[in-house]
N, C-alpha and C positions, 0 to 999 in steps of 0.2 A: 175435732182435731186430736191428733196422738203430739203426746210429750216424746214416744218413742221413734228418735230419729232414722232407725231402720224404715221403721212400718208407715212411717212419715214419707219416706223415699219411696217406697215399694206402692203408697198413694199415687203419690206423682206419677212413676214411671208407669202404670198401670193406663194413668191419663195419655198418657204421648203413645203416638201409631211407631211399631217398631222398625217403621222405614223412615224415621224423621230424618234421619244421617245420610240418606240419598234421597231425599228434596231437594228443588235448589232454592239458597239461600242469597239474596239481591247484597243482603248484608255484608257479607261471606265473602259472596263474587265480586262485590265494587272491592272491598280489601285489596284482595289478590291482586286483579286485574291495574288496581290502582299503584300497586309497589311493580308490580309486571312492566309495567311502563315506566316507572322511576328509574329501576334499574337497567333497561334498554336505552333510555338517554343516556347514561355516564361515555362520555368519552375518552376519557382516561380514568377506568374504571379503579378504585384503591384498593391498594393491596390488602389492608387492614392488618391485624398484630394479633397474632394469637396468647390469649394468658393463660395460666393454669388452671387447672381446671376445677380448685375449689372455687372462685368468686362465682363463675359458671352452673358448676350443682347448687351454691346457694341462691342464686337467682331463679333457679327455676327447680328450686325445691316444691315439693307439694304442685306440679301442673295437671299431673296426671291424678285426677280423682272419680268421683263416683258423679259427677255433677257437671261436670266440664264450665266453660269461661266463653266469654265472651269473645270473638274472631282477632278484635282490635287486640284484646290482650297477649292471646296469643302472639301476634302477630309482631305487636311491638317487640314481646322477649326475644323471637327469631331473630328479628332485624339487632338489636342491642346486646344481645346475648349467646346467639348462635352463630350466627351471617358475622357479627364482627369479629369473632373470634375464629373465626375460619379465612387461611389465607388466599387471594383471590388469583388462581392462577391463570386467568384470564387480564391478567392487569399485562399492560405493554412495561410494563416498568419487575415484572417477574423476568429474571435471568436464570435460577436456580433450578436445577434439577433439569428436566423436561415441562415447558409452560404449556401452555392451552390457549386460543385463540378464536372459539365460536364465531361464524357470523352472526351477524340479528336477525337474519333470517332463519337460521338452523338453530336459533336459539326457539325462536318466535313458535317454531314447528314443532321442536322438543317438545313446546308444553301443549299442541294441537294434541301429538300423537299420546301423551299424556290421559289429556281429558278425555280424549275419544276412547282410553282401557286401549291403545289397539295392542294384538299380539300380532306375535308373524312368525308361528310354529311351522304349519304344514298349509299346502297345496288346498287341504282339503275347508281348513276354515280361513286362509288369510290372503289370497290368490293376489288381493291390488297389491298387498304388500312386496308379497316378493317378487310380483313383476317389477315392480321400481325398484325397489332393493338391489335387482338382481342387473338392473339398469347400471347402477353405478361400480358393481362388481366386476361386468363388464369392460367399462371403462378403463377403472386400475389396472384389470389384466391387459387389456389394448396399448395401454403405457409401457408394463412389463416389457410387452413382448409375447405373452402366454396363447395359446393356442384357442383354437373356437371353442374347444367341447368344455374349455377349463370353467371351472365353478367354485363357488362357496356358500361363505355366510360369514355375516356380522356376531361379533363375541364383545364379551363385555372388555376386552383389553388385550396385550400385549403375551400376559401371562397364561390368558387363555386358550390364546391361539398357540399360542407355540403349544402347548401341552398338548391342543387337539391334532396338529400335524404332527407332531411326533409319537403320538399314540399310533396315529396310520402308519408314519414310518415305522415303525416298530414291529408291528402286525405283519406288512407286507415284508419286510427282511426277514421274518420268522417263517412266512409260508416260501420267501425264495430259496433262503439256503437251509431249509427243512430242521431246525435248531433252535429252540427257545431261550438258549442264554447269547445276547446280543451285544454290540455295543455304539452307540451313538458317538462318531469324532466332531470335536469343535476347538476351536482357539479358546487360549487363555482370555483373551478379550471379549468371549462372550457374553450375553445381558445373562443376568442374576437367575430369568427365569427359565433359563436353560438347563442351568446344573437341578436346579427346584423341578423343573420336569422329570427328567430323567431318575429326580429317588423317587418322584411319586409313579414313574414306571417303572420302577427295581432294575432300571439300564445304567450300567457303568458309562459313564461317560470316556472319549478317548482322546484327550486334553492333549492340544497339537501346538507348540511354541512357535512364534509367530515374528516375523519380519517387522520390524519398526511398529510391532502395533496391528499390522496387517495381515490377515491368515493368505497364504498366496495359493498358488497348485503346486509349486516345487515343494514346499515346505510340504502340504500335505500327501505329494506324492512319497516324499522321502519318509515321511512318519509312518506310511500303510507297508513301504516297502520291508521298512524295517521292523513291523508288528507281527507278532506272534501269540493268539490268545485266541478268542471268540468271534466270530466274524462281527465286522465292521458294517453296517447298514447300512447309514446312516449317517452325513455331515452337515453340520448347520454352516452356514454362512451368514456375514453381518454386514449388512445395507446400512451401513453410518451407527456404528456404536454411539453408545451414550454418554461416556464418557470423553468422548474428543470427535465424536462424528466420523470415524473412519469407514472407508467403503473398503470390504474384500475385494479380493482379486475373484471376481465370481465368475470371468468366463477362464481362467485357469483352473479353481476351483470344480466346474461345472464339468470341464473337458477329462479331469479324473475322475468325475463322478460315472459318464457316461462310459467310460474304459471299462470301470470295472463294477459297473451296473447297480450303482450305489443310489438311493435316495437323496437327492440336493433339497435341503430345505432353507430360506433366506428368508431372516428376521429382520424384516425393513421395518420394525415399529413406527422407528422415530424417523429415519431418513428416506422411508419410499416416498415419500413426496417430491424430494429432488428429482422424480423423474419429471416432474413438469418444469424443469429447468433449464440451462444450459451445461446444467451437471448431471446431465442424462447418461451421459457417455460412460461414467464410469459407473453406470448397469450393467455395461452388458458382460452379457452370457445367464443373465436375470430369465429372460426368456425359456432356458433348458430347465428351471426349477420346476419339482415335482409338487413343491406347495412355495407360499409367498405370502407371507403375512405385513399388513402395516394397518397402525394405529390413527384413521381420519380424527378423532382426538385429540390427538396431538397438530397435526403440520397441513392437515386435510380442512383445520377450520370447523370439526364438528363438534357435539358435545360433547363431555360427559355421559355414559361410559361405548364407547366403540371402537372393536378393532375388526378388520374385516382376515379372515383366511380363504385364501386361493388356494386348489388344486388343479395340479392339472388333468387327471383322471379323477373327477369326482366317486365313482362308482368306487373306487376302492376305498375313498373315507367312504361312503355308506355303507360298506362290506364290516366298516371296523365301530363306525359310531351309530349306526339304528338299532333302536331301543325295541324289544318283540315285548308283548303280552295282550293278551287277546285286546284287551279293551283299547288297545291302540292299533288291531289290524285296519279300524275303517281309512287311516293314515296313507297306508301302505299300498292299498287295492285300485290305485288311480289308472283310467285310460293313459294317460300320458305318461308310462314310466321314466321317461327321460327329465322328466321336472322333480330334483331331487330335494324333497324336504329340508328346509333348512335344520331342523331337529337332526337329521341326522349327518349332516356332516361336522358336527363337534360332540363335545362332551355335557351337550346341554341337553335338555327335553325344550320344557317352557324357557320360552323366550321373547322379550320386547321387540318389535319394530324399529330398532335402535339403528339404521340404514338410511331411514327417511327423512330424518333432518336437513342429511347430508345433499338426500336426496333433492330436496327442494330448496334449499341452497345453488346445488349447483344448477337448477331450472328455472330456478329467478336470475341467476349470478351470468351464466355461462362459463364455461371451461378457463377462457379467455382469464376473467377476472383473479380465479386459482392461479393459471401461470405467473400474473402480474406479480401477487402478493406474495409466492412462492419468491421468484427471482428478485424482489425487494428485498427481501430478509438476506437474501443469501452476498447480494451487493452490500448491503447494510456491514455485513461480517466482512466484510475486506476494508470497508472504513473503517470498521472498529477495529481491527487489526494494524493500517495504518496509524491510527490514532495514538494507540497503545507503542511503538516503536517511537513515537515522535515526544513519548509523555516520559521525561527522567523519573529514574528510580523503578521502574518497571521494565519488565524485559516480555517478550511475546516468545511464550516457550515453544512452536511451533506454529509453521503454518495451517491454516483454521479449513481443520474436518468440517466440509457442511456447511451449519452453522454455529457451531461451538468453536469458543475461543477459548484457549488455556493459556495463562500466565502467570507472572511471580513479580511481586513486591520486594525489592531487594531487600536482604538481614528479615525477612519476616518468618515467622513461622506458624503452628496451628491458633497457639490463641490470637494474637494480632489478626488474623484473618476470621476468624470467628467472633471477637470483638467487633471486626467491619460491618461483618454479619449483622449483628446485631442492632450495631449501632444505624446503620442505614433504613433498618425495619422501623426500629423506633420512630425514626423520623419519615418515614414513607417516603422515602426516595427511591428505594431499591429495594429487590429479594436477591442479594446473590451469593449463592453458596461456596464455601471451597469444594477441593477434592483432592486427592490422592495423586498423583502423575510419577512414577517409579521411582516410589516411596517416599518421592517428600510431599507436603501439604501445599495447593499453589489456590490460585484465583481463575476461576471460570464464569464464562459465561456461555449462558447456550439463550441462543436469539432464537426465534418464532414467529414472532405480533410484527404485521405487517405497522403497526402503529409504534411501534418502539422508533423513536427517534436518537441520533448517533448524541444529540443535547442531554438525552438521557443517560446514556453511558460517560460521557462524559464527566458528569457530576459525581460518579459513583470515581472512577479516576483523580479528580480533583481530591476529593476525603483522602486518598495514598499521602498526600503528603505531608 
C-alpha cells in the first residue's frame, strides 16, 4: 500500500469497470423507488419553507468529491436539505403566483419516461413518441377550435413558446410585407414573457391600452388606425392573464387581425384550460389563431416542465425553426413529409418526451376526469369570492378572472400583507402572495388544485383579522 492518497485512489479506481455508474444498483433503486412512493401518498402534500441559503451550502458542503457516498446519504440530504427547502407548488394549500397540480399518474410517468432516457426530437428516432404526443396536441387544438392540418410541439414552458411563435410570427411578416424592421402589438397586460421575447427578437413591441384590463378589437382597431411607423405583424392576445385571469376579446381581436392580415397569436399559458369548462365561451374567436400556446403544467395537471405551442400552418414554423447541417440531413429526408419534426417547430434541437405524462394521464384518466377537476376549481373561485364579500374588513376588488381572486384588507398596505406572507408560510398553512392591482399592493389568490378546499382559504381569511 501507498501513503500517497492520490496513487491510493488511482489503485482503487483502476480496480472498478468504468461503467459501474450505469449498473443497476438494488441498493440505489429500493431508495428511490422507496421515497418514489412516500411521496405519492401525501394527500395534502406540504408546502415546506424555504431558508437561506447559507444553512443549505453548509449542509451539503464537501458532497461532491473524488469518492462519492453512499445513496441513503445522499438521499437523506435531498429530502432534509434540498426537497425542504424547495417550495411545493403542488401543495393545494399554494395560492401564489401560478401553482402546479400533477396527477399521480403523470407524475408516476414522469419518472417512466425519465428512466427509459426517452427523447422525442425527430420522426426519424422517436416515432411512439410523437405519435402520442401528437395525440394530445390534437386534442387541445380540437378544444381551440383549430383546424385539421394545425400542429406543434411541447416546450419547456410558457416563455418558450411564446418566443418560438413569435419568432414565426416575426419571419412570416417580414417575408409578407418585404421589410425587416417589424413590430409585434400587444396590451399592457401582457405576461412578462412577451416584452422578453420581443428584445431577444430586436421587435419593438406596439403596447396597446386597454379597457378594464382587457385588450378588445376597438381598442386595437383604433390604436393600428391611428399608427404610423413600421408595419405591424403581429398581435398577441391573452387567454386569462396572470394577474387577475382575464380573457381578451379574441374573436374582436381575431376579426382585425384577419382584416388586415396580421398574425393572431394567443397566450393561454395559464388560462387555455378553461376551455374544458363552462368558460369556454369566452374563447372564442381562439380558433382563427395563427399559433396558441398553453402551459399543461400548470391547469393541464402535468409536470414539471411543459407547455405545448399550436400552429395553425405548421410548415411555416418549420420554414423558420429547422435547424440545417449536414449531420442532421438523415432528420429531414423522411417518406412522410407531412410529419413535422418536433425539433423543428420551436427554438429547440434536443428535446425531452415531456408530452407523455400528460399523455398517459389523460388515457388512464379520460377527458371526462379534466373537465371535472377543471370546473371544480373554477366553482371553488366563486365560493371563495362569496366568501370573501361576506368576511368584514375585506373587500373583493373585482369579479374573479378564471380562477384568480384579487382583494384588499382594509388600512393594509405592502408590509402587513407581506408579513401575512410570511407568516402563514411559517406556519404551513398557506403560500399566498400579494400583488400590485393599479398601483396599490392588494391580496390574491390564484386557485388550480382540484384539492384545495374553500376550509383552506378560509383560514388564510380568518389571520385578516
Amino acid at each position: 500500500m501507498t501513503d500517497d492518497p492520490y496513487l491510493a485512489l488511482h489503485a482503487v479506481t483502476e480496480t472498478r469497470p468504468p461503467d459501474r455508474m450505469h449498473r443497476y444498483d438494488p441498493h440505489l433503486a429500493g431508495l428511490v423507488l422507496e421515497y418514489v412512493r412516500t411521496r405519492l401518498s401525501f394527500t395534502d402534500t406540504p408546502l415546506d419553507h424555504p431558508s437561506g441559503p447559507e444553512p443549505i451550502e453548509e449542509a451539503l458542503d464537501g458532497f461532491i468529491d473524488q469518492y462519492g457516498r453512499d445513496p441513503r446519504e445522499v438521499l437523506d440530504a435531498y429530502v432534509h436539505h434540498i426537497a425542504a427547502n424547495v417550495l411545493s407548488t403542488d401543495s393545494p394549500r399554494f395560492f401564489g403566483f401560478i401553482p402546479a397540480a400533477p396527477t399521480k399518474a403523470s407524475l408516476l410517468f414522469d419518472t417512466v419516461v425519465s428512466i427509459a432516457s426517452l427523447q422525442g426530437c425527430s420522426w426519424l428516432e422517436a416515432s411512439g413518441a410523437i405519435v402520442a404526443e401528437n395525440q394530445v396536441l390534437r386534442w387541445i387544438a380540437d378544444l381551440a377550435g383549430m383546424p385539421a392540418g394545425t400542429g406543434g410541439t411541447f416546450v419547456s414552458g410558457g416563455s418558450a413558446a411564446n418566443l418560438s411563435a413569435l419568432a414565426v410570427a416575426r419571419e412570416i411578416g417580414r417575408r409578407r410585407f418585404g421589410v425587416r424592421e417589424v413590430r409585434i402589438a400587444c396590451s399592457d397586460e401582457a405576461h412578462s414573457s412577451v416584452a422578453n421575447a420581443c428584445r431577444i427578437l430586436d421587435v419593438e413591441p406596439f403596447v396597446i391600452p386597454t379597457d378594464d384590463h382587457r385588450l378588445t378589437g376597438a381598442r386595437l382597431r383604433e390604436a393600428l388606425d391611428g399608427y404610423d411607423g413600421p408595419p405591424v405583424v403581429a398581435v398577441v392576445a391573452t387567454a386569462g392573464t396572470t394577474n387577475a385571469g382575464i380573457v381578451d376579446d379574441l374573436d374582436g381581436i381575431s376579426a382585425v387581425c384577419r382584416e388586415r392580415n396580421l398574425w393572431l397569436h394567443v397566450d393561454g399559458a395559464y388560462g387555455g384550460a378553461a376551455l374544458l369548462s363552462d368558460q369556454a365561451w369566452r374563447f372564442k374567436g381562439l380558433e382563427h389563431a395563427d399559433s396558441f400556446i398553453t402551459d399543461p403544467h400548470k391547469w393541464w395537471f402535468a409536470p414539471f416542465d411543459c407547455a405545448a405551442v399550436l400552429y395553425r400552418d405548421p410548415d411555416q414554423a418549420a420554414s423558420v425553426h429547422t435547424q440545417h447541417a449536414s449531420y442532421l440531413d438523415p432528420l429531414h429526408q423522411s417518406d412522410h413529409p407531412v410529419y413535422w419534426n418536433p425539433t423543428d417547430l420551436a427554438h429547440h434541437l434536443s428535446r425531452r418526451a415531456r408530452g407523455l405524462p400528460l399523455w398517459f394521464s389523460l388515457a388512464v384518466h379520460g377527458t371526462d376526469a379534466y373537465r371535472a377537476a377543471v370546473q371544480h376549481v373554477l366553482d371553488l373561485t366563486q365560493e371563495v369570492a362569496a366568501l370573501i364579500e361576506e368576511t368584514p374588513h375585506v373587500e373583493l376588488i373585482r369579479e374573479p378572472g378564471l380562477s384568480v381572486v384579487l382583494w384588499r384588507r382594509t388600512g393594509w398596505g405592502r408590509d402587513e400583507y407581506l408579513a401575512l406572507q410570511d407568516r402563514l408560510l411559517a406556519e404551513q398553512v398557506a403560500f399566498a402572495t400579494p400583488t400590485v392591482w393599479e398601483g396599490e399592493v392588494v391580496g390574491r389568490f390564484a386557485l388550480l388544485h382540484p384539492s384545495t378546499t374553500l376550509d383552506m382559504v378560509r383560514t388564510v381569511l380568518d389571520a385578516l383579522r
